[in-house]
C-alpha positions as CSV (number, residue, x, y, z in Angstrom):
1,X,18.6,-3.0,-7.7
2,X,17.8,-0.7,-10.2
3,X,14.0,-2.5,-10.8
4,X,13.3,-2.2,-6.9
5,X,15.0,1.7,-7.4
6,X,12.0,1.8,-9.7
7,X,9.6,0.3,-7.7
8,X,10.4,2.4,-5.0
9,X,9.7,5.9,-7.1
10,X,6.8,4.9,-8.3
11,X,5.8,3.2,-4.8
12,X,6.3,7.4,-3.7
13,X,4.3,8.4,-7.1
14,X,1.7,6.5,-6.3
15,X,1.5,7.6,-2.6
16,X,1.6,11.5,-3.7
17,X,-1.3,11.0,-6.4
18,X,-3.4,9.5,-3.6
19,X,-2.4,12.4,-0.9
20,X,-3.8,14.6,-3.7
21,X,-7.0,13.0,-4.5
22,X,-7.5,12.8,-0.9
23,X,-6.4,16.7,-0.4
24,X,-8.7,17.6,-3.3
25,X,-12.0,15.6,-1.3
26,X,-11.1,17.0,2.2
27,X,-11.2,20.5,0.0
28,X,-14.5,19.6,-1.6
29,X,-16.0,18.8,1.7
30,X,-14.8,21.5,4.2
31,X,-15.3,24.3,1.6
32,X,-19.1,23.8,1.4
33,X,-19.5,22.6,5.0
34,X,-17.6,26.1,6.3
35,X,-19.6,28.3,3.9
36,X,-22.6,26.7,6.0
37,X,-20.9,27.2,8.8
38,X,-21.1,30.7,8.3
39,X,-24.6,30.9,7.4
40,X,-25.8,29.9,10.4
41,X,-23.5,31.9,12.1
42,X,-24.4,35.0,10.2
43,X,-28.5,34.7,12.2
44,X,-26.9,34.2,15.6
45,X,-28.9,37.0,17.2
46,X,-26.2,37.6,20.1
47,X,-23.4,38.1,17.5
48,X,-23.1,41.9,16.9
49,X,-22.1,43.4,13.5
50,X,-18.6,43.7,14.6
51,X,-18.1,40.7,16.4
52,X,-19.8,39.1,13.2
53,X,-16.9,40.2,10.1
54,X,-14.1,39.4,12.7
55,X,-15.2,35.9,12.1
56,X,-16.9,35.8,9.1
57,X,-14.8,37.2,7.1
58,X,-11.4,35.2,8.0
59,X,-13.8,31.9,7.5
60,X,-14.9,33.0,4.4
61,X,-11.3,33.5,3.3
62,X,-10.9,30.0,4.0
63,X,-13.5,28.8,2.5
64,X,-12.7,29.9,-0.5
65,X,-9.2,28.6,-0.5
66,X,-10.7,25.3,0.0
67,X,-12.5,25.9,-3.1
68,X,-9.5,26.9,-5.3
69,X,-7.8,23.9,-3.4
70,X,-10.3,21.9,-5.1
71,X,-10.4,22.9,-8.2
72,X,-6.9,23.1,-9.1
73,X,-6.4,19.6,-7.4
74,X,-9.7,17.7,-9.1
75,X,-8.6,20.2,-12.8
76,X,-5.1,19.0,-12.3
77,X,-4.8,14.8,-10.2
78,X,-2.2,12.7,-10.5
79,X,1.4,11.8,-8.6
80,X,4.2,14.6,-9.2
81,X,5.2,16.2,-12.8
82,X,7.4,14.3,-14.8
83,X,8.4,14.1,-18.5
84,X,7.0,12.1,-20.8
85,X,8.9,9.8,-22.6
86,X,7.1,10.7,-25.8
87,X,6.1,14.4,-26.3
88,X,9.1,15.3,-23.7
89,X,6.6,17.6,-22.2
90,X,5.9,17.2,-18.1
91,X,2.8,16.1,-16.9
92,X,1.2,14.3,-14.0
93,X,0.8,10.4,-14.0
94,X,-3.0,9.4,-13.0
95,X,-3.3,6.9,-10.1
96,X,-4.7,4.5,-12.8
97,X,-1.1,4.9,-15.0
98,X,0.6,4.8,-11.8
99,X,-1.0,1.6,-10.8
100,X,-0.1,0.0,-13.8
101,X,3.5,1.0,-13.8
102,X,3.6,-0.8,-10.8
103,X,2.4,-3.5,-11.8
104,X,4.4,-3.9,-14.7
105,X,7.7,-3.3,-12.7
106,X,6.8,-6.4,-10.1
107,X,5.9,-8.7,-12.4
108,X,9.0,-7.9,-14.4
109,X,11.2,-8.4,-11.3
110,X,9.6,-11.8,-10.5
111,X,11.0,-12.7,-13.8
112,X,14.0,-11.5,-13.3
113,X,14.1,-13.2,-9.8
114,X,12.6,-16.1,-11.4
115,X,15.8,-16.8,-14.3
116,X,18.5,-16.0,-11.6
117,X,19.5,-18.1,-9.4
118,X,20.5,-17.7,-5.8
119,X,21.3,-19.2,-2.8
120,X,19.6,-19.5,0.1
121,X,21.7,-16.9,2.0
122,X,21.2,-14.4,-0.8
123,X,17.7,-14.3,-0.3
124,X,17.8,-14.3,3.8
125,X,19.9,-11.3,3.2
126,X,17.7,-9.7,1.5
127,X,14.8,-10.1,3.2
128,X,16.7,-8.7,5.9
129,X,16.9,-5.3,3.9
130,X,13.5,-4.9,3.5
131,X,12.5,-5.4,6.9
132,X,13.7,-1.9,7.5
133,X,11.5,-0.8,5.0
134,X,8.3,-2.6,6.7
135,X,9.3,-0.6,10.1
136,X,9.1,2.9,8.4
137,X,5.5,1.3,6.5
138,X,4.4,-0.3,9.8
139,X,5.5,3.2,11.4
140,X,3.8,5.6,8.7
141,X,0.3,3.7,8.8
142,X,0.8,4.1,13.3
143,X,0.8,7.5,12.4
144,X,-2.0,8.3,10.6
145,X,-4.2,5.5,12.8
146,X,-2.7,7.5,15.5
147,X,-4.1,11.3,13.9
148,X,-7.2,9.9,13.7
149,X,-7.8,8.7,17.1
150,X,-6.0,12.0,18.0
151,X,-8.8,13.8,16.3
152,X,-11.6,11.9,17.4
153,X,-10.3,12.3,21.1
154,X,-9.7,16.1,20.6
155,X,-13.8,17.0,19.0
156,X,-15.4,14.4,22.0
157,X,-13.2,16.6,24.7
158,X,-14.1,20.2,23.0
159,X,-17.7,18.7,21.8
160,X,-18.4,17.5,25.2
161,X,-17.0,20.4,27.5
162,X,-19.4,22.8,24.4
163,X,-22.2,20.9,25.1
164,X,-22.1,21.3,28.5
165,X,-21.3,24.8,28.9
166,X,-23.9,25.6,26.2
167,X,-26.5,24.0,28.4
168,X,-25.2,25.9,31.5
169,X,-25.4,29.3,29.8
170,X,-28.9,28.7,27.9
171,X,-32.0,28.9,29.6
172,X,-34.9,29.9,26.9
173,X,-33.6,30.3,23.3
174,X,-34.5,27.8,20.9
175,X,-31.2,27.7,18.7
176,X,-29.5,27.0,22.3
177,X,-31.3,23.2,22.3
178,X,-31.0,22.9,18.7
179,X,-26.5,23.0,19.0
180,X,-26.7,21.2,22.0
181,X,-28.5,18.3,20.0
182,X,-26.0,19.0,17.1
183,X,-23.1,18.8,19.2
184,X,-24.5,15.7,21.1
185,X,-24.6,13.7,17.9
186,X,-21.6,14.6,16.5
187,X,-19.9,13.5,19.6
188,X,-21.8,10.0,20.0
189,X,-20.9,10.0,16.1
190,X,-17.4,9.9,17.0
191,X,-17.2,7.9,19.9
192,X,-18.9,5.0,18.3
193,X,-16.0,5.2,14.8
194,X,-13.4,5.1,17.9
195,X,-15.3,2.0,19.2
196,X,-15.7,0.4,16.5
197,X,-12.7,1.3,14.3
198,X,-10.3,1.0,17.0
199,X,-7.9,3.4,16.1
200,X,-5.7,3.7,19.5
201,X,-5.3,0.1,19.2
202,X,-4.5,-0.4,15.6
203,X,-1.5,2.1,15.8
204,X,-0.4,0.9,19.4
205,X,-0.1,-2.7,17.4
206,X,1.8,-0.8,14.5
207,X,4.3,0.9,16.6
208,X,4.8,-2.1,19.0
209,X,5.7,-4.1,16.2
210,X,7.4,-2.1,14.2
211,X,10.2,-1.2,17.4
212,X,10.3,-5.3,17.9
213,X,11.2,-5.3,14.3
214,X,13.9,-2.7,14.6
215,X,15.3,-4.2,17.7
216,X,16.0,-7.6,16.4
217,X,17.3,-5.8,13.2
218,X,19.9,-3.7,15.7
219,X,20.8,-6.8,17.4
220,X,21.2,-8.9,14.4
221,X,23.8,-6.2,13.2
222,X,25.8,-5.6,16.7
223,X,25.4,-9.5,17.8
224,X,23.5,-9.3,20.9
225,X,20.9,-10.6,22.7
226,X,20.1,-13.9,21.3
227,X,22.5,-14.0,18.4
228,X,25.5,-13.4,20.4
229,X,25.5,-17.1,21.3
230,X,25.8,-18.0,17.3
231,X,28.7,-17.5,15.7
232,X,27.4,-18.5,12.0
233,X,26.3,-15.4,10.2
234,X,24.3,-17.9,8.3
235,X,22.5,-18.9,11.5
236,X,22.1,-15.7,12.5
237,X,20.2,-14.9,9.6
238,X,17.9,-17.8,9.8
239,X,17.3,-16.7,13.4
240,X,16.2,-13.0,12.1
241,X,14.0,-14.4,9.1
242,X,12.2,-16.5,11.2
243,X,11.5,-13.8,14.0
244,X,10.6,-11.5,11.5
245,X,8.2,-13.5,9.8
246,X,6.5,-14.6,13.3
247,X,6.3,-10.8,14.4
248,X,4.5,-10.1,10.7
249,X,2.1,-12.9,11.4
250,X,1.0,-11.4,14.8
251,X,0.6,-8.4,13.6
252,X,-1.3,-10.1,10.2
253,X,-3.5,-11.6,13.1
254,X,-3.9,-8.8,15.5
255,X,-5.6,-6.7,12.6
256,X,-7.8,-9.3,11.7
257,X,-9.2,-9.6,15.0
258,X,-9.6,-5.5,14.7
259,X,-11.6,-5.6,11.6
260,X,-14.0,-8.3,13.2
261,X,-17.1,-7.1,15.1
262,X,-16.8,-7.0,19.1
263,X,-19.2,-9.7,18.9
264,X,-16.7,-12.1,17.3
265,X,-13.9,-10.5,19.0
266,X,-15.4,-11.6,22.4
267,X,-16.1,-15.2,20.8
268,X,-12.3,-15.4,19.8
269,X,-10.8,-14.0,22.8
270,X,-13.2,-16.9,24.4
């Protein structure tokens, strides 16, 4: 217990380092892309004077905050501030260190595992416990498939209705054609990640999975549905295991059949 306790802290070390490194990109990116942005915005010959510090100068706020974003987060990376056991002074773990802690900890309980021994039961049991873990994992990674898609589906909306309105308003300036075919590729950009990626239907998967998960694991703990006809707890948890581990498989194969091209998709589904 107090190795997977471990496990589990650094597990949420390792997650946080990663959130920053990936904070600290998204800061390098958008701060240079904005400041762009607003040059181009700033020799838009139908934006007056006024109209023009109402927006620049809020975006150029912003931009720099993604640049000290950036900097702090790329000066300072790592997981959250702890001690050290040596110098006793706090500092931040590196995603390297964190990975290696990690490491260590598993392979330290598979010997532990490994010299004690239990019974069959024991280890149904646990795996039992876990599953609840792998529903809020299966859940988390739904999610963020889920923002993406969101976010993809939100820029073609708003990139396609632009497009179109731009066209309807223009009728001789040059920079008018030149957004439009900006725009146009940004949102053929998107929908083809969306095609290809298939973000809806990776965290529709997730999700579905993940509730069939919790739903055995509810009735495993009140007795119904199935298990209500066995009266052996021991059964019972041979039933879950088994379900469990067939639910993890189709979702194992679902996702492979995702990452494959549509071409071999097709050929599968065939």
């Amino acid at each position: 217990m107090l190795l997977n306790h471990e496990i589990r802290q650094t597990e949420h070390a390792l997650a946080h380092a990663r959130m920053r490194h990936r904070w600290s990109n998204i800061s390098m990116a958008f701060g240079p892309m904005l400041l762009v942005v607003l040059y181009a915005l700033f020799w838009l010959p139908w934006l007056s004077g006024g109209s023009k510090k109402v927006v620049l100068i809020p975006a150029a706020i912003v931009a720099a905050l993604f640049g000290v974003a950036a900097l702090r987060l790329k000066r300072d990376p790592g997981g959250p501030m702890r001690s050290a056991s040596s110098e006793g002074q706090p500092r931040r773990l590196s995603e390297g260190e964190l990975e290696l802690q990690l490491a260590r900890l598993r392979d330290e309980r598979k010997l532990v595992v490994a010299g004690v021994s239990g019974d069959l039961k024991v280890r149904r049991v646990a795996y039992k416990e876990d599953a609840y873990a792998d529903i809020d994992q299966l859940r988390i990674e739904s999610k963020r498939y889920g923002r993406v898609n969101n976010l993809f589906q939100a820029f073609l909306i708003i990139g396609s209705l632009a497009a179109t309105g731009i066209a309807g308003i223009s009728d001789r300036m040059t920079w008018d054609r030149w957004t439009i075919l900006g725009i146009t590729f940004l949102v053929g950009t998107a929908s083809g990640f969306m095609g290809y990626f298939k973000y809806k239907e990776r965290s529709f998967y997730l999700q579905q999975t993940a509730d069939a998960i919790e739903a055995e694991w509810e009735a495993v703990e009140v007795g119904v549905g199935r298990y209500k006809r066995i009266e052996s707890e021991e059964e019972q948890l041979a039933e879950f295991v088994e379900e469990v581990h067939r639910l993890k498989s189709e979702q194992k194969k679902r996702q492979q059949n995702l990452e494959q091209p549509p071409e071999s998709r097709g050929r599968g589904d065939q």
